[in-house]
Backbone as JSON Lines, residues from 0, in Angstrom:
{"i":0,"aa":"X","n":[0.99,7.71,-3.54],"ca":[0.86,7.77,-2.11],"c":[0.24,9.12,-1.71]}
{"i":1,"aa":"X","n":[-0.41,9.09,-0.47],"ca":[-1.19,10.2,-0.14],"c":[-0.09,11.69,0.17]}
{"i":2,"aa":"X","n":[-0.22,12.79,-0.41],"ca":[0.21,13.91,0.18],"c":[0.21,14.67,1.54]}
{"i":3,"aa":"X","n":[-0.92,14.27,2.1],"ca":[-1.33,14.88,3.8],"c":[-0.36,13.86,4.36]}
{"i":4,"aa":"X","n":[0.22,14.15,5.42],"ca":[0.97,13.85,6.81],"c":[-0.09,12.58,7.97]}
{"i":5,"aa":"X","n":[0.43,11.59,7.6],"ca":[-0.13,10.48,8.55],"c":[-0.04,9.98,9.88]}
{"i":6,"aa":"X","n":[-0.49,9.79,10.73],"ca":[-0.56,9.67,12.3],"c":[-0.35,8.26,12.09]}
{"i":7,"aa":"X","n":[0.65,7.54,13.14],"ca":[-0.41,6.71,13.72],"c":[-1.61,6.24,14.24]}
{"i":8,"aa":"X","n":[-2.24,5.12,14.27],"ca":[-3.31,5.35,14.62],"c":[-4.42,5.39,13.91]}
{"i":9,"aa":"X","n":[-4.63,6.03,12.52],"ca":[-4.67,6.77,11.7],"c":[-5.45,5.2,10.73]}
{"i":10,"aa":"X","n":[-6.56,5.59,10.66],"ca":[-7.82,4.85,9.23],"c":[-8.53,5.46,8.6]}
{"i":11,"aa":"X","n":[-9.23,4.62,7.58],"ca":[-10.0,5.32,6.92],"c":[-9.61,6.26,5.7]}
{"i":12,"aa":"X","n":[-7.77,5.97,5.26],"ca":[-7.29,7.27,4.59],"c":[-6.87,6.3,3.3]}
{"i":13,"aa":"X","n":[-7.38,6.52,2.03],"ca":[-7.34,5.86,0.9],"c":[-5.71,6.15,0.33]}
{"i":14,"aa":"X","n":[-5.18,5.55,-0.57],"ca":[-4.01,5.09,-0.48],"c":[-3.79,4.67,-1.86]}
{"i":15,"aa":"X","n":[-3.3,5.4,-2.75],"ca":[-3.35,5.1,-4.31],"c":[-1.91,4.86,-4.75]}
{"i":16,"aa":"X","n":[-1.71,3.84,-5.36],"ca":[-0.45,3.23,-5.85],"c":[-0.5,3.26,-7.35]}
{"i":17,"aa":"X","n":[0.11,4.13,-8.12],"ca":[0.2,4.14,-9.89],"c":[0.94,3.43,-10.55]}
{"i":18,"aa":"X","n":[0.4,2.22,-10.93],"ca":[1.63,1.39,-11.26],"c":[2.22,1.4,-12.84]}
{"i":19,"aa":"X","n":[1.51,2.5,-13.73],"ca":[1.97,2.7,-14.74],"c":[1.77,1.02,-16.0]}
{"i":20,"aa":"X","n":[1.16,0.6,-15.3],"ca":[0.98,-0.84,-16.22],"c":[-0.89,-1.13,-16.45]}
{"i":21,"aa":"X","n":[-1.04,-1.93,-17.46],"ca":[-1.85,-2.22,-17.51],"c":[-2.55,-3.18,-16.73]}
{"i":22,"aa":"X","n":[-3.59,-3.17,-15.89],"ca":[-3.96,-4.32,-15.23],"c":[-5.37,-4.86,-15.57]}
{"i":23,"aa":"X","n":[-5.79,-5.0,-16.8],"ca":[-6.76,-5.06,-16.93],"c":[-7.41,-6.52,-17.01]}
{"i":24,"aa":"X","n":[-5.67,-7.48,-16.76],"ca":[-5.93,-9.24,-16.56],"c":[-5.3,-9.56,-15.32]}
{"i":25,"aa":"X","n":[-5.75,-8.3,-14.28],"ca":[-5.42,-8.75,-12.98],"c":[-6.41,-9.27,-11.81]}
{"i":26,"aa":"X","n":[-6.07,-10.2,-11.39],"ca":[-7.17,-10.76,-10.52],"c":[-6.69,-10.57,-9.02]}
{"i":27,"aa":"X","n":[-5.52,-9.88,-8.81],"ca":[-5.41,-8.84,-6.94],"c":[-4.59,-8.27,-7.17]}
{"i":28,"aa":"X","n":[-5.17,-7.34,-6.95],"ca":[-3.71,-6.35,-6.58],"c":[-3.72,-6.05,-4.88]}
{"i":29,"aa":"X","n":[-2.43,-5.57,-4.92],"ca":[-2.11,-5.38,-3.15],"c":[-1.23,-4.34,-3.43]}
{"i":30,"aa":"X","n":[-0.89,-4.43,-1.8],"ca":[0.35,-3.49,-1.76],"c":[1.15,-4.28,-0.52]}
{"i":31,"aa":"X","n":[2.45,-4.44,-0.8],"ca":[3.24,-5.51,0.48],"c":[3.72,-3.91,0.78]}
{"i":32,"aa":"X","n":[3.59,-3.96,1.91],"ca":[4.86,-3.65,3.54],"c":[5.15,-3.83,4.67]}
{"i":33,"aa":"X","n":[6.25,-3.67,4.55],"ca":[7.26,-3.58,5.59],"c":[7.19,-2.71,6.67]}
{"i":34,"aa":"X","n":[6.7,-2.82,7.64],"ca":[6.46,-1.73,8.71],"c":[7.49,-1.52,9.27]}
{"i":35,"aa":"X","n":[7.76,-0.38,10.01],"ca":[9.1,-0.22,10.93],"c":[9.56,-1.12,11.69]}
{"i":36,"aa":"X","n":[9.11,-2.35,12.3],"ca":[9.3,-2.94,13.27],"c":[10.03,-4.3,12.56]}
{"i":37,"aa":"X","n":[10.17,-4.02,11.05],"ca":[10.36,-5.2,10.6],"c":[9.23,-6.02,9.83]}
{"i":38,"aa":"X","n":[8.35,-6.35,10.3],"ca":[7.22,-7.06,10.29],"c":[6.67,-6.88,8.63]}
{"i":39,"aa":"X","n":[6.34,-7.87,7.93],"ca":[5.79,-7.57,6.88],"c":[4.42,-8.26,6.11]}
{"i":40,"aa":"X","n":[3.2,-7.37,6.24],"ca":[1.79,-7.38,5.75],"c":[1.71,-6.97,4.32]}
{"i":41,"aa":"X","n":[0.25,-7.63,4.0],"ca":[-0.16,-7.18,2.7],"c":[-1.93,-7.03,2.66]}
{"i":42,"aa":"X","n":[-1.43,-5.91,2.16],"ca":[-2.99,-5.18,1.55],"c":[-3.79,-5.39,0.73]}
{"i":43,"aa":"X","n":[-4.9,-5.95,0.6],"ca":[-5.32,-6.11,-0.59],"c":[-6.42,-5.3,-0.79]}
{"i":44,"aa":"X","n":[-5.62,-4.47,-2.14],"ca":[-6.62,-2.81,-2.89],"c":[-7.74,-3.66,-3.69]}
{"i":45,"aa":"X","n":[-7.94,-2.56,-5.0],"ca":[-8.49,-2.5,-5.8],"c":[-8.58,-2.04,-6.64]}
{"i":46,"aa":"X","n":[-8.57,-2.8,-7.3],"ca":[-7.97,-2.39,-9.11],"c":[-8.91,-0.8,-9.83]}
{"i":47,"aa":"X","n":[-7.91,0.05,-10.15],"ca":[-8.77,1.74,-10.49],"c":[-7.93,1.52,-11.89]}
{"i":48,"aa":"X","n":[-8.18,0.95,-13.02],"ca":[-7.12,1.4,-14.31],"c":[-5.67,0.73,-14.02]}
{"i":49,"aa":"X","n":[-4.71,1.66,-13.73],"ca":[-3.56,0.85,-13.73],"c":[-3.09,1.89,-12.18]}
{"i":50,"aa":"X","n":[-4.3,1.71,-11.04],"ca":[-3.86,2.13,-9.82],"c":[-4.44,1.12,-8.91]}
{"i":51,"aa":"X","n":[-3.73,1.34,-8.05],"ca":[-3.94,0.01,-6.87],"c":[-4.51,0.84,-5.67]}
{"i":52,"aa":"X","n":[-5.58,0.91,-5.47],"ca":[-5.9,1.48,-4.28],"c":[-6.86,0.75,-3.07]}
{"i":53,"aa":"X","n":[-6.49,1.22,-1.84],"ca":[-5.95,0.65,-0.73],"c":[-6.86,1.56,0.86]}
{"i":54,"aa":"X","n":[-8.13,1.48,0.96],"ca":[-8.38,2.25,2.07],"c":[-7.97,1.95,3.59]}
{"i":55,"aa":"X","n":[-6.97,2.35,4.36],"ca":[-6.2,1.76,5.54],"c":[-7.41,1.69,6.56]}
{"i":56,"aa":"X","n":[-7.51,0.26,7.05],"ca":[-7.9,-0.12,7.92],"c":[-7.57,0.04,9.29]}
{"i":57,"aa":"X","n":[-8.5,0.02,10.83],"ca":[-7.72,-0.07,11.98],"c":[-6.89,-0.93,12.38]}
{"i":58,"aa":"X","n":[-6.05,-0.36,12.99],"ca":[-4.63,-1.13,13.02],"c":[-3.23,-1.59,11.8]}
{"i":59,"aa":"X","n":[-3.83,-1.0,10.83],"ca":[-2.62,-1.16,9.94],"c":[-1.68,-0.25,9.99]}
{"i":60,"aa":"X","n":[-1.68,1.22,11.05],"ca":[-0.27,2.12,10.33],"c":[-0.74,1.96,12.65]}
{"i":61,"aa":"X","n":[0.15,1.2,13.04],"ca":[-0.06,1.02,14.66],"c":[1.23,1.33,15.17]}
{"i":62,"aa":"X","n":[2.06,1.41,14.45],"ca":[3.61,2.2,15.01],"c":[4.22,3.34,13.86]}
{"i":63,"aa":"X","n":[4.76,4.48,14.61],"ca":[5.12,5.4,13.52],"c":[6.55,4.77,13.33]}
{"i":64,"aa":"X","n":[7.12,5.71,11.98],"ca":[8.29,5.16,11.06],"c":[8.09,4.85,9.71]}
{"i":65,"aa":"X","n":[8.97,4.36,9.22],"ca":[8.84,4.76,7.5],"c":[8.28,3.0,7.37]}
{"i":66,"aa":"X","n":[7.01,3.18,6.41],"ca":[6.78,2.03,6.05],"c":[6.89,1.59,4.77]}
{"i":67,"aa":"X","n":[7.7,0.35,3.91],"ca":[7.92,0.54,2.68],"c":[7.07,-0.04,2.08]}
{"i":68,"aa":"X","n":[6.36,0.02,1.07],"ca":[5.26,-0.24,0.29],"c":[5.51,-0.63,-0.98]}
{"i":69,"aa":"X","n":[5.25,-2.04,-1.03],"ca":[5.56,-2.09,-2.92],"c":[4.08,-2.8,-3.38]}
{"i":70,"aa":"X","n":[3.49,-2.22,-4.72],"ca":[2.81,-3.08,-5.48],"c":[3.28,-4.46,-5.55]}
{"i":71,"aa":"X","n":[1.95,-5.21,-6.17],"ca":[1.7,-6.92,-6.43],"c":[0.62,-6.89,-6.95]}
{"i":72,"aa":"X","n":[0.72,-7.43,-8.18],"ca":[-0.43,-7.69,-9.14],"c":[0.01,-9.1,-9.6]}
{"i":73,"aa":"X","n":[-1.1,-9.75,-9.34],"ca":[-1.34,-11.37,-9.54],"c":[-2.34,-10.99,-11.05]}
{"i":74,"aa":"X","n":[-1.39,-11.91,-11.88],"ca":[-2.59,-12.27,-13.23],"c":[-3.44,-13.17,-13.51]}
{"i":75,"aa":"X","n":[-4.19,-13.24,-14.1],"ca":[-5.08,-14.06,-14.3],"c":[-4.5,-15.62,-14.78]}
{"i":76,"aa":"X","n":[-3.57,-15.37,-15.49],"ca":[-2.33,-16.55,-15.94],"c":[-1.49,-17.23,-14.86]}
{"i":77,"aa":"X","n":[-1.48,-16.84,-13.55],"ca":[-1.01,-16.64,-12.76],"c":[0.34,-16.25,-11.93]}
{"i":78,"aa":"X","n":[0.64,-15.34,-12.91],"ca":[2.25,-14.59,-13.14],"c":[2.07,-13.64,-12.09]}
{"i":79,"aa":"X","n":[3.17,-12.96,-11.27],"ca":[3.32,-11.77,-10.11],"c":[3.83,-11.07,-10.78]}
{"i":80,"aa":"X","n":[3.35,-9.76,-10.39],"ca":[4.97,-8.42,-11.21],"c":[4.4,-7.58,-9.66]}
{"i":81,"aa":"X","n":[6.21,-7.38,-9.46],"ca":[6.05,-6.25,-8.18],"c":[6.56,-5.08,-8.59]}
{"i":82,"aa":"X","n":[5.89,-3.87,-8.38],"ca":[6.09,-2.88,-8.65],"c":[7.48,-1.92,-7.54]}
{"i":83,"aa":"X","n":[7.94,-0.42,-8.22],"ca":[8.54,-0.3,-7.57],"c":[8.48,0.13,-5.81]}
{"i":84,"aa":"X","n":[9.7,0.08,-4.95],"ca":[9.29,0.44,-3.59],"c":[8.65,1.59,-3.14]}
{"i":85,"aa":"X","n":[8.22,1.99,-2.67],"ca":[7.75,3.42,-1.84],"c":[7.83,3.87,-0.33]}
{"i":86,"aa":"X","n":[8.31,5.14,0.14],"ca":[8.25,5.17,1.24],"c":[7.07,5.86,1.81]}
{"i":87,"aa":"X","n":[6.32,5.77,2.78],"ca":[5.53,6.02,3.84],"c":[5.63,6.73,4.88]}
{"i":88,"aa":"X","n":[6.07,7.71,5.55],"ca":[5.92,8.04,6.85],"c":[4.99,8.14,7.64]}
{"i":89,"aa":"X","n":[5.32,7.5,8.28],"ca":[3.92,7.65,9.32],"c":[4.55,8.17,10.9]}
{"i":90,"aa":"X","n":[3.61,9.34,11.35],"ca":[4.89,10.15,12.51],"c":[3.51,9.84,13.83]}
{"i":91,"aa":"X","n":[4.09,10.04,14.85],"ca":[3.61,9.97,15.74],"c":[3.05,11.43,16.45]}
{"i":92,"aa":"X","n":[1.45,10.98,16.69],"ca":[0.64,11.99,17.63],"c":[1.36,13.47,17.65]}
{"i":93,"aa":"X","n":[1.06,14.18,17.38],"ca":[1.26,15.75,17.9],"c":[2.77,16.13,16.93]}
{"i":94,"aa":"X","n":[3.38,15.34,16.29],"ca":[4.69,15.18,15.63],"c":[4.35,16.7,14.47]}
């Protein structure tokens, strides 16, 4: 996950998930979360080695609060493995 401090609001900021596995018979990777509000979306990255990365689009981080983030790698066999959770903060304007 990124080190710099995230806004709402806030695109354009790439988003690297290490999943410590091999994905080299993966045909998507993502990243599921859970936004503060409850609500739960999924991302779909792109496979870097055995990292999942993810450039945030407008409107995906649209309320601040902790957003939880887990890997999903679909195989080619068509097996899921979810990786572990992560937290997110995302703070609001001027915060």
């Amino acid at each position: 996950m990124p080190v710099q401090k995230i806004y709402a609001g806030s695109y354009g900021i790439k988003l690297t998930a290490e999943t410590k596995s091999d994905l080299s018979n993966v045909v998507q990777g993502s990243l599921i979360v859970k936004k503060p509000d409850g609500s739960e979306v999924e991302w779909v990255g792109v496979i870097n080695g055995s990292i999942i990365e993810y450039v945030l689009q407008q409107g995906d981080i649209d309320i601040a609060g902790k957003y939880l983030i887990q890997t999903k790698a679909v195989f080619n066999d068509g097996s899921i493995i979810y990786g572990q959770t992560d937290i997110l903060p995302v703070y609001e304007k001027f915060e």
